[in-house]
C-alpha positions as a printed Julia matrix, in Angstrom:
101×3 Matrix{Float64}:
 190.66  115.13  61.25
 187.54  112.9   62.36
 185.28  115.47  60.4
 187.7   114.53  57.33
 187.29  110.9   57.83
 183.36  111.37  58.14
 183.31  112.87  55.01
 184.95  109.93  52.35
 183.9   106.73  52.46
 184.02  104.22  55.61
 187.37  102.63  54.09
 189.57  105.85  54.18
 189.76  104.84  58.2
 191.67  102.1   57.33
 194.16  104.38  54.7
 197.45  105.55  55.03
 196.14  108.92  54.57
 194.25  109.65  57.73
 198.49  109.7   58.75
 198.24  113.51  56.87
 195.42  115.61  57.25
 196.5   118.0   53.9
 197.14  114.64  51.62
 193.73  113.22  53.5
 191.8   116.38  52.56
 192.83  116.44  48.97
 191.74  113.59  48.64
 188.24  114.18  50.19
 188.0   117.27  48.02
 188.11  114.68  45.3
 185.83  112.13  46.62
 183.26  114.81  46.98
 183.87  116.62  43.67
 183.13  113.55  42.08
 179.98  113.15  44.13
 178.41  116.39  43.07
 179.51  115.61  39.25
 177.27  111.91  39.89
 174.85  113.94  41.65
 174.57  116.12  38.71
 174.55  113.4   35.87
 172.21  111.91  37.62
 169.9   114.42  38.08
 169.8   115.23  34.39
 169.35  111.76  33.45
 166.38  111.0   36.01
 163.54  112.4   33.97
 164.49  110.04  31.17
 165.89  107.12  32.96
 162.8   107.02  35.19
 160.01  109.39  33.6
 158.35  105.39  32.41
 158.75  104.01  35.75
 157.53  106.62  38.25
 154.52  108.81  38.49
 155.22  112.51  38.04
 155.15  113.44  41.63
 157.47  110.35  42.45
 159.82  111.52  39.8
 159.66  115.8   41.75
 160.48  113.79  45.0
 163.16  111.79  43.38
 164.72  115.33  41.58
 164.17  117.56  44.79
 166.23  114.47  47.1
 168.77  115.04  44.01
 168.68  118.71  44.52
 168.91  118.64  48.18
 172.16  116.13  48.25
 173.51  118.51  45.57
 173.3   121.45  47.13
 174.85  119.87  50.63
 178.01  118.2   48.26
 178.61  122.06  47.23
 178.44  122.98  50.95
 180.84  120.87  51.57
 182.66  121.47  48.83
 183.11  125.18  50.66
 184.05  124.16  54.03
 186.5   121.49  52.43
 188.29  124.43  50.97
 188.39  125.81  53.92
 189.67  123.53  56.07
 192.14  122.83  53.38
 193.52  126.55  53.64
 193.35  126.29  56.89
 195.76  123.06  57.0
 197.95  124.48  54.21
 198.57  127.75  56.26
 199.63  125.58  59.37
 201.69  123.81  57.01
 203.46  126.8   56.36
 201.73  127.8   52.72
 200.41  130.88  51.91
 197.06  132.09  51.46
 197.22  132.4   47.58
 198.42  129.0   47.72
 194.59  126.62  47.35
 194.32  123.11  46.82
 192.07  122.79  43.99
 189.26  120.77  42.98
């Protein structure tokens, strides 16, 4: 459940939610999905939003950081699904039964 915690912002340690790890993991399946959307707007907005400000090799560092923290948010999009089948089995579900994002 720490590796939950870790994963959504510093305040969830203070929620209700770290009480149940399925409810917690929902909703850092959430958190995260929303990440890699931001990650992704962001991304395609950076060329524009910054092309007058930064040199082009700035803006390939800036886009390849964006890249790299995108790809990691879709790792952990995975594992999240994981853990939540995981947790949903021990809660008695079934396999065909996934939380979704």
């Amino acid at each position: 459940m720490v590796w939950l915690l870790d994963q959504g912002p510093a305040s969830l340690r203070q929620s209700a939610l770290r009480q149940y790890p399925l409810a917690l993991c929902l909703y850092v399946q959430a958190y995260v999905t929303g990440a890699v959307e931001g990650v992704r707007q962001a991304y395609g907005r950076s060329r524009t939003a910054l092309g007058e400000h930064l040199q082009a090799a700035e803006l390939e560092v800036v886009q390849q950081g964006m890249a790299t923290e995108g790809a990691r948010l879709v790792a952990l999009q995975r594992e999240l699904d994981l853990v939540a089948q995981v947790l949903l089995d021990q809660a008695g579900g079934r396999t065909s039964h996934r939380m979704t994002r």
